[in-house]
ZANU-149701 format. One record per residue (C-alpha): residue number from 1; x, y, z. Coordinates in Angstrom, 3 decimals, decimal comma. Example, Ala and Ser with C-alpha at 12.3 -4.5 7.8 and 13.67 -1.06 7.14 Angstrom:
BEGIN
(pt 1 (12,300 -4,500 7,800))
(pt 2 (13,670 -1,060 7,140))
This chain:
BEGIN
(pt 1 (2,440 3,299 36,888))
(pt 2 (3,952 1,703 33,972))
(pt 3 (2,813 -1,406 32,453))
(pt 4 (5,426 -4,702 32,631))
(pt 5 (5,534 -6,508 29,370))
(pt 6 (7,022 -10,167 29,749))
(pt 7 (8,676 -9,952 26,400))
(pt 8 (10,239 -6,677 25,483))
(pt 9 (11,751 -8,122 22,514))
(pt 10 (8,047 -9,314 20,439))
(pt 11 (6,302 -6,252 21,034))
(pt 12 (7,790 -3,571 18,348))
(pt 13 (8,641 -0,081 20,514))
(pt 14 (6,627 3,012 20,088))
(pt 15 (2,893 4,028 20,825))
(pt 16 (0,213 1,353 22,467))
(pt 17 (-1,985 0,012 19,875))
(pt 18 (-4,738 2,006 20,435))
(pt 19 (-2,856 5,180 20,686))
(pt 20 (-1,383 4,260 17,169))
(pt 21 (-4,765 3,879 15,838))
(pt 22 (-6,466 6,861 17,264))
(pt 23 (-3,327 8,563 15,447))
(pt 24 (-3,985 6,671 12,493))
(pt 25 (-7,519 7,256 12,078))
(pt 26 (-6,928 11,529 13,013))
(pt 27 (-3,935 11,260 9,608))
(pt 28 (-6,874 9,317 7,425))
(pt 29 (-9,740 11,979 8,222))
(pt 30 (-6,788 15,278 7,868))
(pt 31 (-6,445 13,506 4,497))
(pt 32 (-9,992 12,362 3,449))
(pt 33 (-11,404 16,406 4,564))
(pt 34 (-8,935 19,026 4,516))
(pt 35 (-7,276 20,709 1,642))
(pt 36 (-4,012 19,992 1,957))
(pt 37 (-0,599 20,888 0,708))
(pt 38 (0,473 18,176 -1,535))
(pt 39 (4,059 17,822 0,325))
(pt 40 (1,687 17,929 3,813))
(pt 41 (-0,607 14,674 2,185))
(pt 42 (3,102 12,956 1,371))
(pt 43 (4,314 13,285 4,962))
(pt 44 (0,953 12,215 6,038))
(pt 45 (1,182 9,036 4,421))
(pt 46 (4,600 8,487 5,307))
(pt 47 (2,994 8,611 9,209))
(pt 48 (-0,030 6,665 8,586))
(pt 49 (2,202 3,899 6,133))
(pt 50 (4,041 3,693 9,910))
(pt 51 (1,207 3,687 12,381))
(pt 52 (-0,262 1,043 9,766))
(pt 53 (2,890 -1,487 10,198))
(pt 54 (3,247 -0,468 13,929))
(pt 55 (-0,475 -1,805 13,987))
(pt 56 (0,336 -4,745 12,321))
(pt 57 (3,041 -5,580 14,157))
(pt 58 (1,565 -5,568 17,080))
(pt 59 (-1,449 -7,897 15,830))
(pt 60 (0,841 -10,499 14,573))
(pt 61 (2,620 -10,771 17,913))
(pt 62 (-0,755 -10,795 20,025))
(pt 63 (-1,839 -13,068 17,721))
(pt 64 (1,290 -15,232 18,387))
(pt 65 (0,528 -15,155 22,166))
(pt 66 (-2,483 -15,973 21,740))
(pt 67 (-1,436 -19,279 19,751))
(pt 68 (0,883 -20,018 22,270))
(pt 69 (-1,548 -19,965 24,743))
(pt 70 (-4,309 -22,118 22,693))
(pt 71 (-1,368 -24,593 22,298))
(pt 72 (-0,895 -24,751 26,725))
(pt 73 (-4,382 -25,251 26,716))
(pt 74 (-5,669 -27,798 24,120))
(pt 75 (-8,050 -29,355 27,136))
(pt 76 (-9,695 -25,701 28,314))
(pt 77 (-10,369 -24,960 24,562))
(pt 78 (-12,143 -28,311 23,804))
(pt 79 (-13,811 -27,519 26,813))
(pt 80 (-15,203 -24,027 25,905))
(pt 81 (-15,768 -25,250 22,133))
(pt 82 (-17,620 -27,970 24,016))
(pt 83 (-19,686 -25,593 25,552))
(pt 84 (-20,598 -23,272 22,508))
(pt 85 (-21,726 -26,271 20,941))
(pt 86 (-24,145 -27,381 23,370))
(pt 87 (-25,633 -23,845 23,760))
(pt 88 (-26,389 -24,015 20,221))
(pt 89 (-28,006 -26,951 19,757))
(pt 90 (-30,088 -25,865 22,917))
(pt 91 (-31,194 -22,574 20,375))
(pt 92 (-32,043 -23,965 16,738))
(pt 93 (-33,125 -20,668 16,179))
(pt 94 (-29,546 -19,140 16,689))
(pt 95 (-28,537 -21,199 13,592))
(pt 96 (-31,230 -20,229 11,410))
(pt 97 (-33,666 -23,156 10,532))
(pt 98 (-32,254 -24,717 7,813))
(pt 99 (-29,605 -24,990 4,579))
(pt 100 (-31,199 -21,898 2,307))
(pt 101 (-30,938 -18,990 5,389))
(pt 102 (-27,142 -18,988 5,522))
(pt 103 (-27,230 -15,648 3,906))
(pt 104 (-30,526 -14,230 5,668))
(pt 105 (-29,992 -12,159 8,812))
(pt 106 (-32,599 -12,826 11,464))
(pt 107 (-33,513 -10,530 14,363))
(pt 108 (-35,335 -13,252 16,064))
């Protein structure tokens, strides 16, 4: 079945993003552990400097949608931001006691 996009024209053609970045991260470990010829680690690059703006590209459009949608829905987010807040204040702990732990890391 294939998937319907509702805006051919934002999303860049070519692999999915994960499929780009499974790619990706297969060209970065060939070059990071294998001996390789040097034309071999060129054309490499040349892939992953692709699969890298593919990635990218992709980002910057979901995170255009994503905008989009935060701007239909100014009351839902107040609401939800609304609601993170509350839960917070309802768990001092979770913010970590006072002005000289923002760097600690707590496990409890």
């Amino acid at each position: 079945m294939s998937r319907k996009k509702d805006n051919p024209a934002s999303v860049p053609a070519g692999p999915c993003f994960e499929d780009a970045l499974v790619g990706l991260e297969a060209i970065v470990e060939a070059m990071e552990h294998e001996q390789l010829p040097l034309e071999e680690l060129v054309s490499n690059y040349e892939q992953g400097s692709a699969l890298l703006n593919h990635c990218e590209a992709i980002l910057k459009s979901a995170r255009g949608r994503i905008e989009l949608i935060t701007l239909r829905n100014p009351n839902e987010i107040a609401l939800d931001s609304a609601a993170m807040s509350d839960q917070v204040s309802a768990h001092p702990s979770a913010t970590g006691g006072g002005p000289d732990d923002d760097d600690d890391i707590r496990l409890f």
